[in-house]
C-alpha positions in Angstrom: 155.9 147.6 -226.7 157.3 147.8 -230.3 160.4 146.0 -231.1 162.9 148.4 -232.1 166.3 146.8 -232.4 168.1 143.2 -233.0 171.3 141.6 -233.5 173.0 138.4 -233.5 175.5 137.2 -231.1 177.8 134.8 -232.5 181.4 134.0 -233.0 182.5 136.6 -230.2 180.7 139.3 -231.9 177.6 141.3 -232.0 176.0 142.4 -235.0 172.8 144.7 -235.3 170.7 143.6 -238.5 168.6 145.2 -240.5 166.3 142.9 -241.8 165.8 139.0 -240.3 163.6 136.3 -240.0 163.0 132.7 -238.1 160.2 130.1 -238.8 158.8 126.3 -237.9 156.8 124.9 -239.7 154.4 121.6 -240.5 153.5 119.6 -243.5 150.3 118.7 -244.1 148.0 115.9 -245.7 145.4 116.3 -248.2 142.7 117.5 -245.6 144.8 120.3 -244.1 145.9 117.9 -240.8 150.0 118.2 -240.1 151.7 114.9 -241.4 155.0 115.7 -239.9 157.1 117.1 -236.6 157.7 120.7 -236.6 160.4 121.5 -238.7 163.1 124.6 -238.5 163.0 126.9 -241.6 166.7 129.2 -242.4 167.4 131.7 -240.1 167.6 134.7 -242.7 169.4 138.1 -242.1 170.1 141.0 -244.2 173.2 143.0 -242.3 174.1 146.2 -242.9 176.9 148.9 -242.0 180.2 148.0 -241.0 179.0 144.4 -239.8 178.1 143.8 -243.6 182.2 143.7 -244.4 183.1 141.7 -241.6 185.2 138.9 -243.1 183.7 136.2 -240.3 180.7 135.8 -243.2 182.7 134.6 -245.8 184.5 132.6 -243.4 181.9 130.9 -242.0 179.9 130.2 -245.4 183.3 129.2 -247.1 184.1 126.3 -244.3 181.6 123.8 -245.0 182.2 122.2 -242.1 182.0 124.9 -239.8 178.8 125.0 -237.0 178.4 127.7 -234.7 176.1 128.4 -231.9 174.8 131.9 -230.9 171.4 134.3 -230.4 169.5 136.4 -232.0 168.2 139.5 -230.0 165.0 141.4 -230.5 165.3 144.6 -228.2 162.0 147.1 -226.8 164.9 148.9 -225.8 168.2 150.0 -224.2 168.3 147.0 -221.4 164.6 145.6 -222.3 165.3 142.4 -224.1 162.0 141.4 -226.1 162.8 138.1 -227.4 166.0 135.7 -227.6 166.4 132.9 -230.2 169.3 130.8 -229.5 170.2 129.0 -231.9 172.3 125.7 -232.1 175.7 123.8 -234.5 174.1 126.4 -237.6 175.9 125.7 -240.9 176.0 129.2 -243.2 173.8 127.7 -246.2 173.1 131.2 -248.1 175.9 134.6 -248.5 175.1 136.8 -250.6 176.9 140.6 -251.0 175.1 143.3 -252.6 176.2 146.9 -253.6 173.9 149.7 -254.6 176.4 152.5 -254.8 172.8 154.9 -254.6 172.7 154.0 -250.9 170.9 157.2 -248.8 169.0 158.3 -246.6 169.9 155.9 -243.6 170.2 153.0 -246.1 173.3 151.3 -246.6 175.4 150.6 -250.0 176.4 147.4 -249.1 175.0 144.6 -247.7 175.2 141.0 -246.7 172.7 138.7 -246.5 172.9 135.3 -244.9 170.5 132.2 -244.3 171.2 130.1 -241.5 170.6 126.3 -240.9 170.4 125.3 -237.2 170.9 121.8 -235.7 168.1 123.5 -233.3 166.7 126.3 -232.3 165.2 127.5 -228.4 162.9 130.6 -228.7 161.6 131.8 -225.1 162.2 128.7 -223.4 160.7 126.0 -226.0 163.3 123.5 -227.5 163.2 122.5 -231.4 165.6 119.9 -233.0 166.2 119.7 -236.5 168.9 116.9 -236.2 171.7 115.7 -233.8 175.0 116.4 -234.4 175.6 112.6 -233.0 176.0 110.2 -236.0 174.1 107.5 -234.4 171.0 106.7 -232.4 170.5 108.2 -229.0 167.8 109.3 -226.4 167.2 113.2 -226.6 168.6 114.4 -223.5 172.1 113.0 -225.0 171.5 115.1 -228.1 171.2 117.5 -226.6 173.9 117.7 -224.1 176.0 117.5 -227.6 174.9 120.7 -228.5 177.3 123.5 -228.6 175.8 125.6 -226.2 176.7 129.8 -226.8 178.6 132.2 -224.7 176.5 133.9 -222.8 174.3 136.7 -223.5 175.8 139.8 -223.2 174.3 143.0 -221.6 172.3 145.4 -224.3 173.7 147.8 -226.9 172.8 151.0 -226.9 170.6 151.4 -230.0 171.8 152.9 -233.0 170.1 155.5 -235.3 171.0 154.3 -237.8 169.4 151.1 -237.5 165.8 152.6 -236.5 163.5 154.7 -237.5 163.7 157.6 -234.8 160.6 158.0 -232.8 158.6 161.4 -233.3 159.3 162.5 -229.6 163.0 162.1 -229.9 165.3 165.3 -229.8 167.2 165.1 -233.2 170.7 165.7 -231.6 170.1 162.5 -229.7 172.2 160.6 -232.0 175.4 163.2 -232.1 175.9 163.2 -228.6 175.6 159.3 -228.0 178.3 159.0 -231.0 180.5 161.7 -229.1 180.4 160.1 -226.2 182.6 157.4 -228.0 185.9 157.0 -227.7 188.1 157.8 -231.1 189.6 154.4 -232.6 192.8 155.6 -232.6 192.7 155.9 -228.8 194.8 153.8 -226.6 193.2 152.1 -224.0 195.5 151.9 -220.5 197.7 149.1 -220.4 197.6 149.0 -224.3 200.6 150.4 -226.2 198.5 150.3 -229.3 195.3 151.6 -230.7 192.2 149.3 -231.3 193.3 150.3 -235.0 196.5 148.9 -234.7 195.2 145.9 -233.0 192.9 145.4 -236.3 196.0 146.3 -238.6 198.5 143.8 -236.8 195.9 140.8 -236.0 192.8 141.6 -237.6 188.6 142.0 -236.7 189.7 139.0 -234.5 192.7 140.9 -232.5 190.0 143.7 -231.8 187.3 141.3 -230.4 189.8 139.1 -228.0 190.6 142.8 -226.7 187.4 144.4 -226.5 185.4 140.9 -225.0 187.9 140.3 -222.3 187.5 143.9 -221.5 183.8 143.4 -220.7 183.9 140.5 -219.3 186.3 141.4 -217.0 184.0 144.7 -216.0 180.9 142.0 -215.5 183.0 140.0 -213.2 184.0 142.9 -211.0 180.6 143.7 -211.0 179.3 140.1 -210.0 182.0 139.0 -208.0 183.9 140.1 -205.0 187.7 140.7 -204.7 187.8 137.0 -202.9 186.3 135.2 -205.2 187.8 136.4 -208.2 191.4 136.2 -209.3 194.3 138.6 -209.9 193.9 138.1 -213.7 191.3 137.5 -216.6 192.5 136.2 -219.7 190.8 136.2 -223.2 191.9 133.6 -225.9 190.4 133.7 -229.5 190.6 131.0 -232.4 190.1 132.9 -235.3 189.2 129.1 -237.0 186.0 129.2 -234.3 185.4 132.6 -233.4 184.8 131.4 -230.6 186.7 133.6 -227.3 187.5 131.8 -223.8 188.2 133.4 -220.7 190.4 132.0 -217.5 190.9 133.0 -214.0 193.7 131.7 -211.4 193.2 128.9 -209.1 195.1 127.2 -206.9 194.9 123.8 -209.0 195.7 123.2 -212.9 192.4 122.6 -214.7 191.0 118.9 -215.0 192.1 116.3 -217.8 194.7 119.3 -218.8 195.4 119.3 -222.6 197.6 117.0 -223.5 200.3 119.6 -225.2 200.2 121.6 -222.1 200.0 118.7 -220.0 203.3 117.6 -221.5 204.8 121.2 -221.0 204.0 121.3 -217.4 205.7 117.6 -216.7 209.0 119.2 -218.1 209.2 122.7 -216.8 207.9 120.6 -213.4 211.1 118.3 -213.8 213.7 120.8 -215.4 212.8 122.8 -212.4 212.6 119.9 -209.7 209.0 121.4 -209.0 210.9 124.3 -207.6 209.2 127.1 -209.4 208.8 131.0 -208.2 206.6 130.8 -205.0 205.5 134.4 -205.5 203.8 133.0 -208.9 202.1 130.5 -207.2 201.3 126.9 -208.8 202.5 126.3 -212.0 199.6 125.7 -214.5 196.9 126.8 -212.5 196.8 130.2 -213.9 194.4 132.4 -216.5 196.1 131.6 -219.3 196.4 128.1 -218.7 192.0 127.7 -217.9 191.4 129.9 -221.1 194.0 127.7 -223.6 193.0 124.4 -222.1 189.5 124.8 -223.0 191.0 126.7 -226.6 192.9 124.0 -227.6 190.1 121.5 -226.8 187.2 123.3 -228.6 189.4 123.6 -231.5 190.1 120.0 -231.5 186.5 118.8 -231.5 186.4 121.8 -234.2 188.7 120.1 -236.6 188.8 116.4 -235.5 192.7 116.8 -235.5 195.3 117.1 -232.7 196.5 120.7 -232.5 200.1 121.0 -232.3 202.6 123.5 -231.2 203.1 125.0 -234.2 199.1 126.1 -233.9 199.6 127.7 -230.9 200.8 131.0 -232.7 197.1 131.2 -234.1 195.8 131.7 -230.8 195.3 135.3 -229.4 195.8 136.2 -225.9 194.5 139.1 -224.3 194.9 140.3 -220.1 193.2 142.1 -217.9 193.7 142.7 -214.5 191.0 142.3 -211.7 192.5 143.7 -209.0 194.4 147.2 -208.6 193.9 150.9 -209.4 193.3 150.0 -212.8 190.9 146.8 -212.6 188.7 146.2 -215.8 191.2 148.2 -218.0 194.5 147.5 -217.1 196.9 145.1 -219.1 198.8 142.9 -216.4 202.4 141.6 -217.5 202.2 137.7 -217.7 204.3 135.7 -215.2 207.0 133.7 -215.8 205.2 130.2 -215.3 202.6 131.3 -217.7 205.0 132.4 -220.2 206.6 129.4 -220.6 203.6 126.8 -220.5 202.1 128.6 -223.4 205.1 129.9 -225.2 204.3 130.2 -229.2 200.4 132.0 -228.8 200.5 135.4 -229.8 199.8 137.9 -227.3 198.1 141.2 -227.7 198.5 144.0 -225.4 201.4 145.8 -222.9 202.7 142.4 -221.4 
């Protein structure tokens, strides 16, 4: 079957391209026999559409320090995957904006392109290094535990005129009545007491993403776990400086090796209170919020090479959703008390 659609996944979004390409490669001697291990060559995209002005671009080709980890996804398509590339710790090597203000027919006025240099690449299973993100000597496995590995792949798109040819058989109102079945921007979404346009006016393309990826992720765990297993709450946190999102459940236990700023925070709130906090809330520390900003706070740290402090915190966006309840998957909890305290100064999007 024809490959019809792919995009990347990376920074906590997903962007179809228009145009992309991955390669490996060998050097050879004089009489045509490879002299070398198999190298990684850019990962090159051409993006076009409204992913072409996402700001994440810039930003990630303007931080020369900054890696990221995600996938690219070839699609037969809707929910037939063709191929994955992951991809590992890529530097942005190559941006480059163009503008053809003749742009028809399908093809887009502006567009980005990027090249992409991975520390290493897996393509259907089969592992490539380029080089380890460790500065020193180690065996493979270790390199490779080192990685950063990517959020997970997320369920299919449904594919986009615009980014195809359409096939001969297709009615030609296809198009129009998958775009209608969208809901308006402008719309607020239950829980929310503003619009996803508002989100993007107040926080940014980051505030949007937080909202929209805790959103589906907290429909796949409803779908994938039961109302036992799962918690009263998801929570989303984005850094903006990453991209990256993290998600948090409740458990009965704080996480392991807590952060150190919120490991602090908990010792006093556990001592101002003599460890007499609301028993409705359950244990202090051991909630959504608290799983989703301790891993945060620790990515961003191995990010930067810095301590993060509290003034950083308000650079964080949080995002709810509850898992239980008449309105499961789309409602917006309000945050307990215990929570509110612990991780007082990160900003918070949504009804709560």
């Amino acid at each position: 079957m024809p490959i019809l659609d792919a995009e990347i996944q990376v920074a906590g979004v997903r962007a179809p391209f228009a145009a992309g390409s991955f390669s490996f490669s060998q050097l050879t001697d004089y009489q045509g026999r490879p002299s070398t291990d198999v190298q990684l060559g850019l990962i090159k995209l051409t993006l076009v559409g409204e992913a072409a002005s996402w700001s994440i671009w810039e930003e990630w080709m303007l931080d020369s320090y900054r890696r990221q980890s995600g996938r690219l996804v070839f699609y037969h398509e809707e929910g037939q995957t063709a191929k994955t590339v992951v991809f590992y710790d890529a530097f942005c090597v190559h941006y480059e904006g163009r503008f053809d203000a003749r742009g028809q027919n399908g093809k887009g006025s502006f567009r980005t392109i990027l090249h992409l240099s991975a520390a290493a690449e897996e393509v259907q299973g089969q592992f490539t290094e380029a080089h380890s993100t460790i500065p020193w000597a180690t065996d493979e496995a270790t390199r490779k535990r080192a990685l950063t590995k990517p959020a997970s792949l997320r369920p299919t798109p449904g594919l986009k005129a615009s980014a195809v040819q359409p096939l001969p058989s297709a009615p030609a109102t296809a198009p129009v009545a998958a775009q209608s079945a969208q809901p308006p921007a402008t719309a607020k979404k239950i829980g929310l007491q503003q619009s996803l346009e508002e989100i993007r006016a107040q926080y940014g393309e980051a505030g949007v993403r937080v909202v929209e990826h805790t959103e589906a992720e907290a429909l796949r765990v409803l779908s994938t776990q039961s109302n036992a297993e799962r918690g009263p709450v998801l929570s989303g946190i984005i850094d903006p400086t990453t991209g990256n999102i993290f998600f948090g459940q409740n458990t009965d236990t704080p996480p392991p090796n807590l952060h150190s700023l919120l490991g602090k925070r908990l010792e006093a709130y556990l001592k101002a209170t003599n460890g007499k906090t609301p028993e409705n809330l359950g244990v202090a520390g051991a909630h959504s919020e608290i799983y989703a900003l301790d891993q945060a706070l620790k990515a961003r740290e191995k990010h930067t090479g810095r301590p993060v402090t509290q003034q950083d915190l308000a650079g964080f966006l949080l995002h709810n959703r509850s898992l239980r309840g008449s309105t499961k998957g789309v409602g917006v909890p309000p945050r307990c008390t215990n929570c509110a305290i612990l991780t007082d100064g990160l900003t918070v999007i949504g009804n709560n």
